[in-house]
BAROVEX-710706 format. One line per field, with one value per residue: residue in one letter; x, y, z of N, C-alpha, C, O, CB in turn. Coordinates in nm, 2 decimals, decimal comma. Last residue first. Glycine has a CB too. Example, Ala and Ser with C-alpha at 12.3 -4.5 7.8 and 13.67 -1.06 7.14 Angstrom:
# BAROVEX-710706
dodren	[S | A]
n.east	[1,28 | 1,32]
n.north	[-0,22 | -0,57]
n.up	[0,71 | 0,78]
ca.east	[1,37 | 1,23]
ca.north	[-0,11 | -0,45]
ca.up	[0,71 | 0,78]
c.east	[1,29 | 1,32]
c.north	[0,00 | -0,33]
c.up	[0,79 | 0,78]
o.east	[1,34 | 1,42]
o.north	[0,11 | -0,33]
o.up	[0,80 | 0,85]
cb.east	[1,41 | 1,13]
cb.north	[-0,06 | -0,45]
cb.up	[0,57 | 0,90]
This chain:
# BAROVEX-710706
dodren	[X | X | X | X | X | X | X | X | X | X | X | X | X | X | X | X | X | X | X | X | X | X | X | X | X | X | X | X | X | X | X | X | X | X | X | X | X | X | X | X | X | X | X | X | X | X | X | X | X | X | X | X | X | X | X | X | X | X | X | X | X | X | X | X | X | X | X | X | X | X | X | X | X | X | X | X | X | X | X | X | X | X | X | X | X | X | X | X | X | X | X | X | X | X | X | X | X | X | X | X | X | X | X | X | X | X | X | X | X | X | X]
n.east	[1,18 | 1,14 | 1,07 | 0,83 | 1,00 | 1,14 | 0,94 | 0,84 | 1,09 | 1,09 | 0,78 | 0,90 | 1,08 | 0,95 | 0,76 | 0,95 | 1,06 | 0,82 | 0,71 | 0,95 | 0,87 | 0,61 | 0,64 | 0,78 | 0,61 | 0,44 | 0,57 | 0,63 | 0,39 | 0,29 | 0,00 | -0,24 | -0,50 | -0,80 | -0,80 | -0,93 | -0,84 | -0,58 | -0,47 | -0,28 | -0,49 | -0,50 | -0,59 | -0,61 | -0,41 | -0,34 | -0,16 | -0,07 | -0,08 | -0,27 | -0,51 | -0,67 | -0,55 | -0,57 | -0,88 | -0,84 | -0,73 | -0,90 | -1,08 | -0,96 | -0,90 | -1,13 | -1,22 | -1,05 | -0,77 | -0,49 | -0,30 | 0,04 | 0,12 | 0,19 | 0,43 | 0,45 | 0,48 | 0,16 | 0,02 | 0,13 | 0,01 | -0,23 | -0,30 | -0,20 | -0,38 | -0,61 | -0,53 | -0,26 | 0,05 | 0,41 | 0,64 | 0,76 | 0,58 | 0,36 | 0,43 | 0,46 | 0,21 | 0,04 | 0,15 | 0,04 | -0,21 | -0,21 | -0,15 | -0,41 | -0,50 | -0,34 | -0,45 | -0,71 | -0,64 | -0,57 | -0,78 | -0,63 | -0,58 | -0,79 | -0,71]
n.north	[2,09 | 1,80 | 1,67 | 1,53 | 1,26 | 1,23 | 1,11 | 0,94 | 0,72 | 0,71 | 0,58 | 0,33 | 0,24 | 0,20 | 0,02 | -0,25 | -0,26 | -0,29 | -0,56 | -0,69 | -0,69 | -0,77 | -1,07 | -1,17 | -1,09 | -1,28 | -1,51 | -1,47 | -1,25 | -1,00 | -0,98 | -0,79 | -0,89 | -0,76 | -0,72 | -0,61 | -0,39 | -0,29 | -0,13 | -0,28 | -0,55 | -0,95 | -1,10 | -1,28 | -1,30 | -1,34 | -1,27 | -1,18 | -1,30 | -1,50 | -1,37 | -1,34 | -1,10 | -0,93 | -0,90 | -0,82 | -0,54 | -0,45 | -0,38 | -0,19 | 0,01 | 0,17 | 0,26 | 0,40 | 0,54 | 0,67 | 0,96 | 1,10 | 1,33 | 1,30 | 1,16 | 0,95 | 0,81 | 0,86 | 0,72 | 0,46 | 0,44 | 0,45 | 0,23 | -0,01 | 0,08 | -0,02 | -0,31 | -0,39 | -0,55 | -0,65 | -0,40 | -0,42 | -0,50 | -0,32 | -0,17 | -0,26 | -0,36 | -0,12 | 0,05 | -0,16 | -0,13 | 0,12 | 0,27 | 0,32 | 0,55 | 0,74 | 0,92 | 0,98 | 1,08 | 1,31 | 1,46 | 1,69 | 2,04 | 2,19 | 2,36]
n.up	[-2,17 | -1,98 | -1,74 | -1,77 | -1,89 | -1,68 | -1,49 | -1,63 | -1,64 | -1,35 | -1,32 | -1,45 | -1,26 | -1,05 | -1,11 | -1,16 | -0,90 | -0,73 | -0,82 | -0,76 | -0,54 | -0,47 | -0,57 | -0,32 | -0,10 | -0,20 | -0,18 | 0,12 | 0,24 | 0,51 | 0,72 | 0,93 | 1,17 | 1,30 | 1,60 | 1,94 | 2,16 | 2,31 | 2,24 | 2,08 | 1,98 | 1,90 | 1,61 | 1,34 | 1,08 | 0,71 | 0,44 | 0,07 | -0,16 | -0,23 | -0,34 | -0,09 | -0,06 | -0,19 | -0,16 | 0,08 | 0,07 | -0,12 | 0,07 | 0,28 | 0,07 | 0,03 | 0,27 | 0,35 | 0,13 | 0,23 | 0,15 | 0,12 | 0,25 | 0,53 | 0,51 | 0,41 | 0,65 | 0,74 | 0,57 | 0,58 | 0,90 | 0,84 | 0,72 | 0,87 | 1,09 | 0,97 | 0,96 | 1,13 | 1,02 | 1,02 | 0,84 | 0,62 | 0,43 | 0,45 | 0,29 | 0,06 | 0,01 | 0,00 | -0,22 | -0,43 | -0,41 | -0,44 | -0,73 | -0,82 | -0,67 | -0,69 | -0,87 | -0,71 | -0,44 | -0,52 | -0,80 | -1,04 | -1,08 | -1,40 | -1,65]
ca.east	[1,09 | 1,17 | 1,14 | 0,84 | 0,90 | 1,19 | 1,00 | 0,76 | 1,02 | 1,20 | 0,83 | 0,76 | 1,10 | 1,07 | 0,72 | 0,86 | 1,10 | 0,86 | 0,65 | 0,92 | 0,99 | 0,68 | 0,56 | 0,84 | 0,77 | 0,41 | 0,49 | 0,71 | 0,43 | 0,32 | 0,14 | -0,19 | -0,33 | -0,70 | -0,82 | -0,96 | -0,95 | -0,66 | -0,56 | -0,21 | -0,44 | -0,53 | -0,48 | -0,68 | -0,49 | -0,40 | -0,16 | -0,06 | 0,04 | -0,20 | -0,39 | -0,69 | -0,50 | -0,45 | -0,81 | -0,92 | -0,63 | -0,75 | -1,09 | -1,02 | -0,79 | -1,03 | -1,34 | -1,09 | -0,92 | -0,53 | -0,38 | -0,08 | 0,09 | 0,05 | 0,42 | 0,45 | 0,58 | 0,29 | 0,00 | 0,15 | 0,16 | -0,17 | -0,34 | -0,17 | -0,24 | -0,59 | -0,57 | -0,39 | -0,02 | 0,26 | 0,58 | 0,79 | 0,76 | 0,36 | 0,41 | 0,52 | 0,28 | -0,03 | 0,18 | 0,19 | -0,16 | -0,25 | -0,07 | -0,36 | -0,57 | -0,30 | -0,32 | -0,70 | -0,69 | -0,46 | -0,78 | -0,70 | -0,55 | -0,74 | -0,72]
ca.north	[2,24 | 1,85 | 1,77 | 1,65 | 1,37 | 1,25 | 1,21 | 1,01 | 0,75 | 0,77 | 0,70 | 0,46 | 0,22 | 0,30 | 0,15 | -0,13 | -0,23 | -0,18 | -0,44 | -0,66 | -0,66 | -0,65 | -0,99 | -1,14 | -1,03 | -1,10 | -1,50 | -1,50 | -1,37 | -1,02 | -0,94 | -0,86 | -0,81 | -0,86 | -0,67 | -0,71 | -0,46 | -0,42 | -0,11 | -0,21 | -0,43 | -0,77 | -1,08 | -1,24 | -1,38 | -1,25 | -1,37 | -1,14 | -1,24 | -1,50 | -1,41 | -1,41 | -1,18 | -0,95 | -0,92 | -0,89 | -0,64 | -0,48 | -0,46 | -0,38 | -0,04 | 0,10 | 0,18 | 0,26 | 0,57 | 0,53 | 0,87 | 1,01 | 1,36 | 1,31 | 1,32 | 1,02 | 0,78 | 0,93 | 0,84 | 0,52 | 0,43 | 0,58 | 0,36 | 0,01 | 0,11 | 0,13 | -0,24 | -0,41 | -0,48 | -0,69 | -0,49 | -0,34 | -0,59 | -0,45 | -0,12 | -0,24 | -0,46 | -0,22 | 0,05 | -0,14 | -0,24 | 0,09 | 0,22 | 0,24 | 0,43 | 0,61 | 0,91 | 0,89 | 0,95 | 1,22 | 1,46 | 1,59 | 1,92 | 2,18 | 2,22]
ca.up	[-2,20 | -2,11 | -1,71 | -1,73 | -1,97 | -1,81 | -1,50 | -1,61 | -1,76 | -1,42 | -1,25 | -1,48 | -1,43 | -1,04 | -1,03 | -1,26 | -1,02 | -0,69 | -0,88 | -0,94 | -0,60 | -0,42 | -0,62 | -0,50 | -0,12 | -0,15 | -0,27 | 0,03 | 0,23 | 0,37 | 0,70 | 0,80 | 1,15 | 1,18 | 1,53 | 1,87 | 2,08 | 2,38 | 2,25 | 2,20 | 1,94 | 2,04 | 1,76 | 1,47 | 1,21 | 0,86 | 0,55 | 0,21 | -0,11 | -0,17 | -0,46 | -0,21 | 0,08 | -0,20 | -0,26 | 0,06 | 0,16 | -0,14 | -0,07 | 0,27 | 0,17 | -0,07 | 0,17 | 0,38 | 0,19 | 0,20 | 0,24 | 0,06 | 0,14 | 0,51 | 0,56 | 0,33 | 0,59 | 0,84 | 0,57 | 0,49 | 0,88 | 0,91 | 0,69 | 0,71 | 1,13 | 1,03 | 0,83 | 1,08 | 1,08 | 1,00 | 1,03 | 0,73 | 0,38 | 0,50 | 0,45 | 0,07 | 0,01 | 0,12 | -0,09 | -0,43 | -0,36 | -0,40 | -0,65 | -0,91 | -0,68 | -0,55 | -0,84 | -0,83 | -0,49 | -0,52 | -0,63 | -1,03 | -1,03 | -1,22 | -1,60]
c.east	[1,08 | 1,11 | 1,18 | 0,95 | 0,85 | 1,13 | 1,07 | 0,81 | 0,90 | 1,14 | 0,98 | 0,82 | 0,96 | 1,09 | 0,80 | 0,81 | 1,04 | 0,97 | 0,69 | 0,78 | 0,99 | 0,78 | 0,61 | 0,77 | 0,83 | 0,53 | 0,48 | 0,68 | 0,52 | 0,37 | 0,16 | -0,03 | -0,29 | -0,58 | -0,73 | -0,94 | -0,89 | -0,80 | -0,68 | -0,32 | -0,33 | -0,46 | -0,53 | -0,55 | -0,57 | -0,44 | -0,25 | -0,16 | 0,05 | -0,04 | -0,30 | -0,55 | -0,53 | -0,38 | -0,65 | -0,86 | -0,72 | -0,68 | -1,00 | -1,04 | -0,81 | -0,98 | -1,26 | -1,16 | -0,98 | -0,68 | -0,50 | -0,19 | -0,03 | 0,00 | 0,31 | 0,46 | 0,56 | 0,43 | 0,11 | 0,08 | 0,20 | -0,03 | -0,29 | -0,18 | -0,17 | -0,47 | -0,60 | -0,42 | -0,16 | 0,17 | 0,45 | 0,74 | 0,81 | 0,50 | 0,41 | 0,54 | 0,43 | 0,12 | 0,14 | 0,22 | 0,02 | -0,19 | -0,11 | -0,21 | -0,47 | -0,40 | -0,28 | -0,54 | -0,67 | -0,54 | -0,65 | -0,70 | -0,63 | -0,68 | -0,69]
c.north	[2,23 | 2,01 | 1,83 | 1,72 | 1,48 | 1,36 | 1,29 | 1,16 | 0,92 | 0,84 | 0,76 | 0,57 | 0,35 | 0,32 | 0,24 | 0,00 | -0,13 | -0,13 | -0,25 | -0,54 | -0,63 | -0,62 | -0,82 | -1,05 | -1,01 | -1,08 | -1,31 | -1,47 | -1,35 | -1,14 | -1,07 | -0,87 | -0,89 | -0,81 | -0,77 | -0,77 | -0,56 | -0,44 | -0,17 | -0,17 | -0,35 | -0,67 | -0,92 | -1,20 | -1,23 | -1,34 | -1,28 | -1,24 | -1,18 | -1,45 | -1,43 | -1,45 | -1,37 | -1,07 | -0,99 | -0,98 | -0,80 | -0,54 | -0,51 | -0,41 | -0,21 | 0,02 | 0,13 | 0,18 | 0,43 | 0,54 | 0,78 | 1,00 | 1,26 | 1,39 | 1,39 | 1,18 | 0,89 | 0,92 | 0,92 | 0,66 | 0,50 | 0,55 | 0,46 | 0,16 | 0,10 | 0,16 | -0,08 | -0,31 | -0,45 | -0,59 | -0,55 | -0,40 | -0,52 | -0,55 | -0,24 | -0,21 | -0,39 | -0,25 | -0,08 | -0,04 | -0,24 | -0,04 | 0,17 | 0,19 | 0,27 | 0,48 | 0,75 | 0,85 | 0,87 | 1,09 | 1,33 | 1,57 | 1,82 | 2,06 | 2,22]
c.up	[-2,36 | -2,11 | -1,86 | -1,71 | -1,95 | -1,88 | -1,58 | -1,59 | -1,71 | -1,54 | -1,30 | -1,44 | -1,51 | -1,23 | -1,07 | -1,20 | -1,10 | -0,84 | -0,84 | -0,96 | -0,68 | -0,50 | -0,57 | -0,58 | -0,26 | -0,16 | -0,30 | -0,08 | 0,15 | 0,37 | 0,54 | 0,81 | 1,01 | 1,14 | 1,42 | 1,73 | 1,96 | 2,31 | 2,34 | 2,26 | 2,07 | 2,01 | 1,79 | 1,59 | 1,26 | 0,96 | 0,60 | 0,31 | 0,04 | -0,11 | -0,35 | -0,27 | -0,02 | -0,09 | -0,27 | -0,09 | 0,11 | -0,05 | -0,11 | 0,15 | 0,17 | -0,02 | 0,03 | 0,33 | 0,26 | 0,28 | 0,20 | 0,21 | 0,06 | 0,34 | 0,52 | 0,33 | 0,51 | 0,74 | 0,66 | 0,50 | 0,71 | 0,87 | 0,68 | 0,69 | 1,00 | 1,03 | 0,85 | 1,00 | 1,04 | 1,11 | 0,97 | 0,83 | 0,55 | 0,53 | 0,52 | 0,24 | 0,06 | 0,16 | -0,04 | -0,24 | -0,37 | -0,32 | -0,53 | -0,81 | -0,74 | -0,57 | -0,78 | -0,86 | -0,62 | -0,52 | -0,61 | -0,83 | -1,01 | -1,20 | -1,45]
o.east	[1,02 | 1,00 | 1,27 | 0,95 | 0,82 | 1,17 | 1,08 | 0,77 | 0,90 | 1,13 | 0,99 | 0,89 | 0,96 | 1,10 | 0,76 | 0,84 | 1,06 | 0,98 | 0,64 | 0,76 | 1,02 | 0,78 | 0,65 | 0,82 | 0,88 | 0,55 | 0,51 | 0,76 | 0,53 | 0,40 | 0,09 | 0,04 | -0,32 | -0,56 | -0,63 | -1,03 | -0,77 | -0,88 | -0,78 | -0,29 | -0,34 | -0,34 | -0,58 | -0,46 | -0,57 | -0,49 | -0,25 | -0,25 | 0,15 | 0,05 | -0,21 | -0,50 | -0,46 | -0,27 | -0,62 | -0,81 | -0,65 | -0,57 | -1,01 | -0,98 | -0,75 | -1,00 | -1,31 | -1,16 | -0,94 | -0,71 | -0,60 | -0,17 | -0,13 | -0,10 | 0,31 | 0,49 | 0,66 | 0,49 | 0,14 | 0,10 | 0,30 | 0,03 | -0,29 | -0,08 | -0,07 | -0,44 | -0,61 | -0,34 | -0,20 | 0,20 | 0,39 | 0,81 | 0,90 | 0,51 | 0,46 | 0,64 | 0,51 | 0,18 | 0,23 | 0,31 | 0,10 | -0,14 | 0,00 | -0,18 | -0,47 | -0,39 | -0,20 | -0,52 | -0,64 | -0,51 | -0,65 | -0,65 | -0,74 | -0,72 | -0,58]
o.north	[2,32 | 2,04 | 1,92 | 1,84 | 1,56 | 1,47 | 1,41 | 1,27 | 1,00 | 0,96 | 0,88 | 0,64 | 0,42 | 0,42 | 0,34 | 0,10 | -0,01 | -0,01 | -0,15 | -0,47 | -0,52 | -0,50 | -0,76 | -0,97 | -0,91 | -1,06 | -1,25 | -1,38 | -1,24 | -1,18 | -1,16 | -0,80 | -1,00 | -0,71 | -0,83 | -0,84 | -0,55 | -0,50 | -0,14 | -0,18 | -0,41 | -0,70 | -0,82 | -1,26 | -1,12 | -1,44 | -1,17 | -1,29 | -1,14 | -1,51 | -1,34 | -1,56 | -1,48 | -1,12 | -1,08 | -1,09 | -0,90 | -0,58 | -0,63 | -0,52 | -0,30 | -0,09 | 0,06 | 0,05 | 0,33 | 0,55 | 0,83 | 1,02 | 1,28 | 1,47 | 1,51 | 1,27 | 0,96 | 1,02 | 1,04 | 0,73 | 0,57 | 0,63 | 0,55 | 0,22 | 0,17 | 0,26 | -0,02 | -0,22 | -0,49 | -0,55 | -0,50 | -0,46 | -0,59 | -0,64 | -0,26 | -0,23 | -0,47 | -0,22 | -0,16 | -0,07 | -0,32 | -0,05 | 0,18 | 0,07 | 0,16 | 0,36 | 0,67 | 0,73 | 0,75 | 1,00 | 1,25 | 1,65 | 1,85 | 1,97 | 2,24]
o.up	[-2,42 | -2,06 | -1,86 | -1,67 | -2,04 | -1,91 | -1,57 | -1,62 | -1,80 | -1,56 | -1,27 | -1,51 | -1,61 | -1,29 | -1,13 | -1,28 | -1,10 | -0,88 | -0,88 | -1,06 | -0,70 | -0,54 | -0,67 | -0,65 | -0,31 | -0,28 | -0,40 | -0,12 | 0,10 | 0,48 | 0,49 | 0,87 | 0,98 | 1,08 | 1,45 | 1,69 | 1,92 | 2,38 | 2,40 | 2,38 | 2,18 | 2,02 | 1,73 | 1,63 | 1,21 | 0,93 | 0,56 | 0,25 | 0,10 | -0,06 | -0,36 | -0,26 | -0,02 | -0,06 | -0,35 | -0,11 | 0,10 | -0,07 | -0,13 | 0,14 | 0,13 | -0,08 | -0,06 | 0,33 | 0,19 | 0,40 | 0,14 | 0,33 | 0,00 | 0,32 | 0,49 | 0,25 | 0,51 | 0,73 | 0,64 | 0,40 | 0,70 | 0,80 | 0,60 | 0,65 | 0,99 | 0,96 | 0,75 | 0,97 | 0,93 | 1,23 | 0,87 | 0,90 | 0,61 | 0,61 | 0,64 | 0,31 | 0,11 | 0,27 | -0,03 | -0,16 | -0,32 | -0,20 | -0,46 | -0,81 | -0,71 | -0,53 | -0,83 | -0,86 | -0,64 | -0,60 | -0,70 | -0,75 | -0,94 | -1,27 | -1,40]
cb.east	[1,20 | 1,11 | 1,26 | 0,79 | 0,82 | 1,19 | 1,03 | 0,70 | 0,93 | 1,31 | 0,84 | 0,61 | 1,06 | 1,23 | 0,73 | 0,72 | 1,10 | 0,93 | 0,49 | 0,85 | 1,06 | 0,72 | 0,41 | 0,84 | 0,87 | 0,36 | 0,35 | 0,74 | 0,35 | 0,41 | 0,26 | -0,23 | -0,17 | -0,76 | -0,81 | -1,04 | -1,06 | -0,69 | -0,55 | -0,11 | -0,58 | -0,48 | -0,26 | -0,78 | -0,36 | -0,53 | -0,02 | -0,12 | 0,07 | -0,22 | -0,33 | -0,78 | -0,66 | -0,39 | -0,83 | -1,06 | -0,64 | -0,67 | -1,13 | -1,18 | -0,81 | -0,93 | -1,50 | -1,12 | -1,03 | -0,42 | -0,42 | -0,01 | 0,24 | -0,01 | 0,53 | 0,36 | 0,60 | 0,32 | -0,13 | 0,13 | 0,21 | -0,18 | -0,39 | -0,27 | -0,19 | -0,62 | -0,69 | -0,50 | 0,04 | 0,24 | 0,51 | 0,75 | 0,90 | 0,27 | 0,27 | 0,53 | 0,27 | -0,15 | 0,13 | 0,24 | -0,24 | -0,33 | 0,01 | -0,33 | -0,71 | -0,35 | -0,29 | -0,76 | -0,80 | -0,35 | -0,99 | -0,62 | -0,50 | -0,87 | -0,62]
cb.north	[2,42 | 1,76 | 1,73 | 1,66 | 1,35 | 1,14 | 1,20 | 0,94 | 0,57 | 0,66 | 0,65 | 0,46 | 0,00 | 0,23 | 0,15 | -0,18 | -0,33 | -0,22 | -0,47 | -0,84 | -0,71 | -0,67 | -1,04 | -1,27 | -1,14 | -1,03 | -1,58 | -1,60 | -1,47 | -0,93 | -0,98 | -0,78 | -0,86 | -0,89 | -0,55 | -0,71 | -0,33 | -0,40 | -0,11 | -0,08 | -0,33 | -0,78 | -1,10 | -1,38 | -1,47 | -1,16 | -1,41 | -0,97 | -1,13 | -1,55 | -1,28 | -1,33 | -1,14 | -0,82 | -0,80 | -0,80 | -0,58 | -0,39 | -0,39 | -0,43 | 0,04 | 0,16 | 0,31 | 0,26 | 0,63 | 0,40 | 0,96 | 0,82 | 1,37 | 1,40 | 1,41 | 0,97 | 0,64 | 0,82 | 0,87 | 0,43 | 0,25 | 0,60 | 0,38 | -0,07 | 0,03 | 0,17 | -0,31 | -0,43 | -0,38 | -0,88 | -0,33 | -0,20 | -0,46 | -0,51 | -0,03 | -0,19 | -0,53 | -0,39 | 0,17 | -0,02 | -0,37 | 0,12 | 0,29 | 0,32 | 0,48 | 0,68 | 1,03 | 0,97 | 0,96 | 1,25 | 1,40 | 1,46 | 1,94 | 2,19 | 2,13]
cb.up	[-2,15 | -2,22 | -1,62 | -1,63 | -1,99 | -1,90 | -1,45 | -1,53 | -1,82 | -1,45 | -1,09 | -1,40 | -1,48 | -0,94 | -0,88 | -1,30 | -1,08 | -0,52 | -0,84 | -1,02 | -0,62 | -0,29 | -0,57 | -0,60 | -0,05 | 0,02 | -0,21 | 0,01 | 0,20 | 0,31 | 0,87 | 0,67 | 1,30 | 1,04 | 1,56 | 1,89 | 2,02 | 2,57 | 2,15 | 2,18 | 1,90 | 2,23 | 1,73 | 1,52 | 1,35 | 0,84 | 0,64 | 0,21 | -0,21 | -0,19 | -0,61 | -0,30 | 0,27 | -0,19 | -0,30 | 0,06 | 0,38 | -0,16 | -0,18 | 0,34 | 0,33 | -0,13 | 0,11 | 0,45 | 0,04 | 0,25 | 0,33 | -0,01 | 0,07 | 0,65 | 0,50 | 0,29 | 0,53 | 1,03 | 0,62 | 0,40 | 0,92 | 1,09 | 0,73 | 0,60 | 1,24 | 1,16 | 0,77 | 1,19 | 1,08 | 1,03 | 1,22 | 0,73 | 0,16 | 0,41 | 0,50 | -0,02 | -0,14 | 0,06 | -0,01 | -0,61 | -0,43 | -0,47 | -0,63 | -1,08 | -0,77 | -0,36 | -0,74 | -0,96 | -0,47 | -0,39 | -0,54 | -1,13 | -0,94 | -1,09 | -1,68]
């Protein structure tokens, strides 16, 4: 059985990073990218063609905000950041996260 590719792995956490990079600085949707690829020590990385959908999405169910504003860059770019709404949601899904991830580990560590 070969390793699966981490994508699939992240797909399903997905909006559990956005929300979480986001609880950190509001930021545009590259800098979402990198910044959870630098936190991880370039273990994860957030494909783009996933990323907008889900900021799209999550901007919908109103957990996350965006304007317009100028990059360090000086171009031109949609900055997100998280809401109250985002925040609770964050919580409870960082809970459960950890509530799997114990359970998950349990189970690997049996011989």
């Amino acid at each position: 059985m070969s390793a699966r590719p981490q994508t699939d792995a992240l797909r399903g956490s997905l909006d559990l990073l956005v929300l979480k990079t986001l609880s950190l600085a509001p930021m545009h949707g590259w800098g979402i990218s990198q910044r959870v690829q630098q936190i991880s020590d370039g273990v994860l990385e957030v494909n783009q063609g996933s990323l907008y959908p889900a900021l799209q999405r999550l901007e919908k169910e109103g957990l996350i905000t965006s304007d317009w504003a100028t990059t360090d860059n000086n171009r031109r770019a949609r900055y997100y950041r998280i809401t109250a709404s985002g925040r609770r949601v964050l919580g409870k899904e960082l809970e459960s996260w950890r509530r799997f991830a114990a359970g998950l580990e349990a189970v690997l560590r049996t011989s």
